[in-house]
N, C-alpha and C positions, 0 to 999 in steps of 0.2 A: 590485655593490659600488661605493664613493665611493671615487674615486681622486686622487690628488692627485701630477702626476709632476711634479720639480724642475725643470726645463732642457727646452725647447722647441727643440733645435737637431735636427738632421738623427737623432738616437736616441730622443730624448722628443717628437719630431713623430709618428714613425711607432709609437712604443709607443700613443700616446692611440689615433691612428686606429684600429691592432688590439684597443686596450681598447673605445674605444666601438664597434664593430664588434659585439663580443661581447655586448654590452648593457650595459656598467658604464657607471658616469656618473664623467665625468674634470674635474678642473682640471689645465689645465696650465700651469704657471708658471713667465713667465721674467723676470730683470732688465731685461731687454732689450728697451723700447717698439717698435724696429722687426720684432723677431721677431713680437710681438703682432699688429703693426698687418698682418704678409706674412700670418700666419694666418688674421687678418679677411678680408683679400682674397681668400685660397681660399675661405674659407666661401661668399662673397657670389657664388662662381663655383661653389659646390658639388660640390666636388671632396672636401666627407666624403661618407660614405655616412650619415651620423645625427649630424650638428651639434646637433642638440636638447638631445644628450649629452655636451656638451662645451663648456667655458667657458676659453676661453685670456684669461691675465690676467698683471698683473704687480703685484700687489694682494696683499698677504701675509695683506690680511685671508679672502679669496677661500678660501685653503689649511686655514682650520681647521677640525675637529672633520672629517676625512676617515677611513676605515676603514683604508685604505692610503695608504704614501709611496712614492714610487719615485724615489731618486735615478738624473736621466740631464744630468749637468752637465758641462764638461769636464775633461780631468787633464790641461794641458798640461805644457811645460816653463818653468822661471824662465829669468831672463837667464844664468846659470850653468850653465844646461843641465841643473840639475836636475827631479824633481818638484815642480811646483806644486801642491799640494793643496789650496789658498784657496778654491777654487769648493766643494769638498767638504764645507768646512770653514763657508762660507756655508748652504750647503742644510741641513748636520748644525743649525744653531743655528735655522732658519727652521723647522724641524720642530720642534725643542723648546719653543719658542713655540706650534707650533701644535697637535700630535697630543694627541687624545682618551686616554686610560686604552688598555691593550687593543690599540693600532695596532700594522699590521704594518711594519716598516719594511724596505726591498731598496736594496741598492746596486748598480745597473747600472754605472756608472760602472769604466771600467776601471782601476785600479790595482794596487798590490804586494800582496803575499800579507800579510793583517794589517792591512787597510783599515777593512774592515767593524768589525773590535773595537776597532782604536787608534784609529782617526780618529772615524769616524760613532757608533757606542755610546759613546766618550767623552766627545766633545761633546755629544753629546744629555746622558749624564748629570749633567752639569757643573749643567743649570740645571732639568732634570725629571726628579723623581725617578721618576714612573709607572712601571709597569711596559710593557713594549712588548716586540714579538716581529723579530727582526734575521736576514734574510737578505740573500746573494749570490749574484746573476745576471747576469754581465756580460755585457753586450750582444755581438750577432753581426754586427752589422746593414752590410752590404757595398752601398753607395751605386752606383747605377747598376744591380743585379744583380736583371735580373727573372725568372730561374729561381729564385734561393734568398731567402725573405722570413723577417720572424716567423713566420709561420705554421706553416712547412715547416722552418724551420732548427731541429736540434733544443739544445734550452736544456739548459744544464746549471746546476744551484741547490744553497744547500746555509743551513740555517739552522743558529744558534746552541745551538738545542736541536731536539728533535723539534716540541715544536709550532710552533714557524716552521719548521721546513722541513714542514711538514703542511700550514700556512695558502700559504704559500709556493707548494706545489704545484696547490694547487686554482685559485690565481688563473694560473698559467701554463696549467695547462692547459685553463683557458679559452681562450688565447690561441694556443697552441703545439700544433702536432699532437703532438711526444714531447719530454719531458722527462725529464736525465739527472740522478738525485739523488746525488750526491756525498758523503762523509764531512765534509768543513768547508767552512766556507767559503774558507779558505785554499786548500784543493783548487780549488773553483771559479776564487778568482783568481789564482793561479798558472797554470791552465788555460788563460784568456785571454793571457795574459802568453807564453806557451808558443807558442801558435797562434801568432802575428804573430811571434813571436822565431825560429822554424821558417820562416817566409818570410822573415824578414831577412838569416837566414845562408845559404839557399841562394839568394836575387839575391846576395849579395856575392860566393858561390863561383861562379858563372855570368860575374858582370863580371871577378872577377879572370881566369878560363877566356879573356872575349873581351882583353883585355890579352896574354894570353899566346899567345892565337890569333893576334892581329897580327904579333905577332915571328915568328912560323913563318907568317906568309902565308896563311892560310886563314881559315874565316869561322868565327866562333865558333856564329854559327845553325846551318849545316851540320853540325857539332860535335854539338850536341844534337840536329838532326834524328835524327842518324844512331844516334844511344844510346837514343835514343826506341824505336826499333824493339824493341828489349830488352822482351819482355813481363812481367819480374816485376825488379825489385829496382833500377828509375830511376823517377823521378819527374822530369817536366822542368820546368824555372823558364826565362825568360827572361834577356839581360840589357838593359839602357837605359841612359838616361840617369842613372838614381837611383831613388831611393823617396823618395813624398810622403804629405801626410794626415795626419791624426790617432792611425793605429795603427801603420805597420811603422817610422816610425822613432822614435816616443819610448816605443812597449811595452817595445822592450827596454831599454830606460834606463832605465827604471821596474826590471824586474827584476833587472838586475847592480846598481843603488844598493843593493835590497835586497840581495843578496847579498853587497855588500861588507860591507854592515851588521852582519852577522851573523857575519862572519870569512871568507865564502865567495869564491872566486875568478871572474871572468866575463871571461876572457879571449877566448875564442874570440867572445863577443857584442862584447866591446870593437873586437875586428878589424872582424869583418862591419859594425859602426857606420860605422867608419873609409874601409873600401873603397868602402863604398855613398855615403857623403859628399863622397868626391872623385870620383866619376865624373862631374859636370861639368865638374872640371879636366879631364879625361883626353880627354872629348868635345872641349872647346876645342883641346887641342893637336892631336887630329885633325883637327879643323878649319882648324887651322893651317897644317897639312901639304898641305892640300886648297889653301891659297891661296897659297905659296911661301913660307909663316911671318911672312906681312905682313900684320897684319887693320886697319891703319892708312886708314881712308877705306871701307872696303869693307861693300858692305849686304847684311847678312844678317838675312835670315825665322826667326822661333823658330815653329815651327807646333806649336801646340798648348802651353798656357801651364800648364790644371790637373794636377793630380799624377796625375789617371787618365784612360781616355776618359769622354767621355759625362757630366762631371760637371763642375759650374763651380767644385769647389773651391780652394781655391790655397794651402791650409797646407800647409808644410815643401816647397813644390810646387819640383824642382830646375831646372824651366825656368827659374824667376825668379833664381836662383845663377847660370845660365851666361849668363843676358842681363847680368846686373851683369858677369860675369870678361870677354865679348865686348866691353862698354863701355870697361872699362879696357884694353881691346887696343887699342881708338881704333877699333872697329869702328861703323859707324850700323846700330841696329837697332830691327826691326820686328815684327812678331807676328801672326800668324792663327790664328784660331781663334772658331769662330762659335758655340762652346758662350759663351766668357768674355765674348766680344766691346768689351770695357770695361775696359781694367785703367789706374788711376791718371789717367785722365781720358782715357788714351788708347787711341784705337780698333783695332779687328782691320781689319789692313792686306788687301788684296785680292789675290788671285796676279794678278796681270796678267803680260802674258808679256814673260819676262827683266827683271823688276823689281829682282830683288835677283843677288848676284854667289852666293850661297850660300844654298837651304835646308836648315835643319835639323827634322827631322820628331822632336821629342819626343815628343809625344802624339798618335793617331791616333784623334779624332772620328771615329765612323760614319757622319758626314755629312760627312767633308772630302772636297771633288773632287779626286780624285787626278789626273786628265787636268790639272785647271788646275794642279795642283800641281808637276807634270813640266815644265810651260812655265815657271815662275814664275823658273828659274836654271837655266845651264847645268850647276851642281853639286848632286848630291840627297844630302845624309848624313840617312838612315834608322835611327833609336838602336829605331826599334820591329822591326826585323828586317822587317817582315811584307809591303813591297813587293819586288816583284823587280827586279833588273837597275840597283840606284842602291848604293852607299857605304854599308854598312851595318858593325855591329860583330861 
């Protein structure tokens, strides 16, 4: 099949490679000349398995007369904290421009239940009248995670009629070991919306747990150790410093705007927003506590800067929130972390021993030296629970 997927970022990188993998022949296209030019540089490293079949571009003329579209673009938030749908809203009109009679079109793109029909089918219709076949399949795709892929993660899809969800099906599972067909598309994206909205409020319930654990003196880890044990009706979540990325903390914003929309209430997502937001205050004034409530002169390590291990992202990332609230404390700070290495010109600082008066261990790389990391201050606050014997939550 001729494929044409919208957004080149870390979800339409890895949809091409599993497309061309399967033998389709892909464009994939982004606004974005330096995305283009990182993709060149794998190529010339050969890191596809079948570049042959596959043309990354940013050339709108490249996209047309394709069999399939696949939006994978992002849905952030505006300055208001609400949905941005702009990118959407881009891909929807660059398709209508370009699709043949006949195309199938899919929005991977994660958004609110009513995406697919208000946003993407109306702007398409707006300026082509063709007829075209409209599914939704939002992406699973969990960065860093090399047990669960496209391949094996199972897809849930749902087109506008039977024959898109027909055409819809064959092309996933080309791709997909098992895919789950759905009744609408709304089902689908509600679905995604759901997943990340189900981890945001159980870290929220977890951090509020380690707050409450403090007050009663105990370790809020030990807490969940011990519930863990429990073999049917716990499920354990951690707590940290926050949630970062692109999905647990603006999915559910996504889903309570819809919900207000509609008349519906989102209260308990509203909390879990709230709780999970300020636990970098919360870390801070523990950290406060750790240094007689004076972070005036005093140099403190942020180790680990992206929002997960093992990955160099840094949206919504809340180590960068408590390095700004530690600045305004008059605290001098520094940063490790050998995934980022580079953040605003400036470098990932070295554990040298008793360099700083305090590390904070947000993010644990699988490659960080915990031996040098032990030297690096006499005070260890560990927000990842998972070393033993240092200041954890």
């Amino acid at each position: 099949m001729k494929i044409a997927i919208i957004g080149q970022g870390y979800v339409g990188l890895a949809l091409a490679k599993a497309a061309i993998n399967a033998g389709h022949k892909v464009v994939g296209f982004d606004t974005n000349l330096k995305v283009i030019e990182d993709i060149n540089n794998q190529i010339t490293k050969d890191e596809f398995l079948n570049n042959s079949n596959y043309l990354p571009t940013n050339k709108e003329a490249d996209v047309k007369d394709q069999e399939i579209y696949i939006i994978a673009v992002p849905t952030p938030l505006d300055e208001n904290n609400l949905p941005d749908i702009s990118y959407l809203n881009a891909a929807s009109k660059l398709i209508a421009e370009s699709a043949p009679n006949g195309a199938l079109v899919i929005n991977e793109s994660t958004s609110y239940p009513g995406t697919l029909r208000e946003i993407v089918i109306t702007q398409i219709s707006k300026s082509n009248k063709a007829n075209f076949l409209y599914a939704a399949a939002p992406e699973r795709i969990d960065p860093a995670n090399t047990k669960w892929s496209i391949k094996n993660t199972p897809r849930v899809i749902a087109g506008v009629d039977e024959a898109s969800t027909n055409a819809a099906l064959v092309f996933y599972r080309s791709i997909c070991d098992q895919v789950e067909v759905v009744l609408s598309p709304e089902v689908a994206e509600a679905a995604k919306l759901f997943e990340n909205t189900f981890r945001q409020v159980n870290i929220a319930l977890v951090n509020e747990l380690a707050q409450i654990s403090q007050k009663l003196n105990i370790s809020a880890n030990e807490v969940i150790a011990a519930a863990s044990t429990k073999p049917f009706g716990f499920m354990p979540f951690n707590p940290g410093l926050g949630v970062g990325g692109h999905c647990i903390p603006i999915d559910p914003i996504y889903l309570a705007q819809k919900a207000k929309s509609v008349g519906a209430t989102a209260a308990f997502i509203d909390q879990a927003n709230k709780v999970n937001a300020q636990m970098p205050l919360y870390i801070l004034e523990r950290i406060k506590s750790l240094l007689d409530n004076d972070l005036k002169g005093k140099k403190i390590c942020i180790i680990g800067l992206s929002y997960k291990a093992d990955v160099s992202d840094l949206r919504q990332s809340p180590s960068l929130v408590l390095w700004k609230e530690l600045e305004k404390q008059g605290a001098k700070v520094a940063f490790h972390d050998e995934v980022v290495k580079v953040y605003e010109s400036i470098e990932s600082s070295s554990l040298t021993v008793n360099a700083y008066d305090l590390s904070v261990v947000a993010i644990r790389h699988s490659n960080l030296d915990i031996d040098s990391l032990k030297k690096s201050a006499p005070i260890i606050f560990d927000c990842t629970g998972s070393i033993e014997g240092y200041y954890r939550l």
